[in-house]
C-alpha positions as CSV (number, residue, x, y, z in Angstrom):
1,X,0.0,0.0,0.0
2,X,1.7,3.2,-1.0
3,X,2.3,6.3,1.5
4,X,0.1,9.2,1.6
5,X,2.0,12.2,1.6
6,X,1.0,12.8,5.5
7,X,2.5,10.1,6.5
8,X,6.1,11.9,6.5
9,X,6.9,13.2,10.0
10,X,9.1,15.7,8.5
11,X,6.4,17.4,6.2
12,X,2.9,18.4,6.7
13,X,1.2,20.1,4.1
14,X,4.0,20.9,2.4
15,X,5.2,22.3,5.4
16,X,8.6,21.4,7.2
17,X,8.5,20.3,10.9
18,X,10.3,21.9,13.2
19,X,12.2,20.1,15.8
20,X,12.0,21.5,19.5
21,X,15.3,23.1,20.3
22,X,16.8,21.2,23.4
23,X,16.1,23.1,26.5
24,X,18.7,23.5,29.4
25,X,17.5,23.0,32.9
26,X,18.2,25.6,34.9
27,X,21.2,25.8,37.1
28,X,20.9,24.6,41.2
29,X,21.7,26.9,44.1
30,X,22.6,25.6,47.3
31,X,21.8,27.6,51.0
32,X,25.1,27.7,52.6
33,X,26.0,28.9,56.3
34,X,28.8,30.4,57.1
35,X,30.4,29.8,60.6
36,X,31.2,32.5,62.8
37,X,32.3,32.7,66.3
38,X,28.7,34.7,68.0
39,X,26.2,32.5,66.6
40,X,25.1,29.4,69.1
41,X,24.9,25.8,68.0
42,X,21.4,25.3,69.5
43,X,20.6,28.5,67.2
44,X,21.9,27.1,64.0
45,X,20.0,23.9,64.3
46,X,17.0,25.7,65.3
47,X,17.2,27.7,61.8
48,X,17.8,24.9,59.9
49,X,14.6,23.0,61.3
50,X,12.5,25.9,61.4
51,X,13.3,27.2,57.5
52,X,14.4,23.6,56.0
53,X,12.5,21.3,58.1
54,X,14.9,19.4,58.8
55,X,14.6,17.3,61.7
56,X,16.9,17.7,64.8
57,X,19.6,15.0,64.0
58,X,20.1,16.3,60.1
59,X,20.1,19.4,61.4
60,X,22.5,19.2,64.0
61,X,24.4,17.6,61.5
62,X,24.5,20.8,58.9
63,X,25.2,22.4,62.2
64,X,28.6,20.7,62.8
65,X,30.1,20.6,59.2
66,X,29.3,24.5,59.5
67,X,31.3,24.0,63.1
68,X,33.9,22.0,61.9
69,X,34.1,22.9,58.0
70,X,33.4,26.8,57.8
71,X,30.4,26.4,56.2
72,X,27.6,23.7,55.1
73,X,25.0,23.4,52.9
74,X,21.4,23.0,54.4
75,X,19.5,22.5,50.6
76,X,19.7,22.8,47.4
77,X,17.0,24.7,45.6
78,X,15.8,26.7,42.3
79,X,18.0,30.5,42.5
80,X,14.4,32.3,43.6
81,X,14.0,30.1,46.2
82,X,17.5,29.5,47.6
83,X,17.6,33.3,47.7
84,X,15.0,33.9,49.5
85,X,15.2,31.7,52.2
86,X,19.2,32.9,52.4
87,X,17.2,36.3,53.2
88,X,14.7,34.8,55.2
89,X,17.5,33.4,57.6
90,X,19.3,36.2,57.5
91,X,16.5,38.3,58.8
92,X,15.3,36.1,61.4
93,X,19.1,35.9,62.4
94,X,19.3,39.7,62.9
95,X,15.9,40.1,64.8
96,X,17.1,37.7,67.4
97,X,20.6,39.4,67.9
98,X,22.8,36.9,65.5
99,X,25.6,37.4,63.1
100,X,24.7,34.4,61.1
101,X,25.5,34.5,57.5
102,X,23.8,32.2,55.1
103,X,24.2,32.7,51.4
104,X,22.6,30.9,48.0
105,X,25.8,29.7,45.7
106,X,25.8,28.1,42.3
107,X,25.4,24.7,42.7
108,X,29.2,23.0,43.0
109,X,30.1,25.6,46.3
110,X,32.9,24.1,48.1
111,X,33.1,21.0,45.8
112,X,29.3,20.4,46.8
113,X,28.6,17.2,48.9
């Protein structure tokens, strides 16, 4: 039985398809915190439960590589969102008298864990 003229994917009515161009997804941020010598343990895993509901032993974990480490990474997240919890931490942080810093970073900070 002989094609019909439709039954090329590449033409339609004469018309050449074209193919969907391949889309990128978009690069990962990750919420890092930065040690510093003010800041309390019990507050650092308090944040991390509270804005990345984490429970108390991953948290206290994050807390520790930021302890031991300089920093740690509590998430990894779309930029918008890493941004804004970075800024959500670091007001909450300020309002209760803490020089916490947290930060969103491309996605490979620190050779990323």
């Amino acid at each position: 039985m002989p094609q019909s003229p439709r039954a090329n994917p590449e033409q339609e009515d004469g018309l050449a398809l074209a193919e969907r161009p391949k889309v990128k997804r978009p690069r990962k941020y990750v919420v890092v915190f930065h040690n510093d010598d003010y800041t309390t343990q019990e507050f650092v895993v308090h944040v991390l439960m509270k804005f990345f509901h984490l429970d108390e032993t991953a948290a206290t974990r994050v807390m520790l590589h930021v302890h031991h480490k300089g920093y740690g990474i509590a998430g990894t997240f779309t930029r918008d969102i890493a941004e804004t919890k970075a800024s959500l931490v670091m007001d909450y942080a300020k309002e209760h008298g803490h020089p916490l810093r947290c930060t969103a970073e491309p996605e490979g900070f620190g050779g990323s864990e």
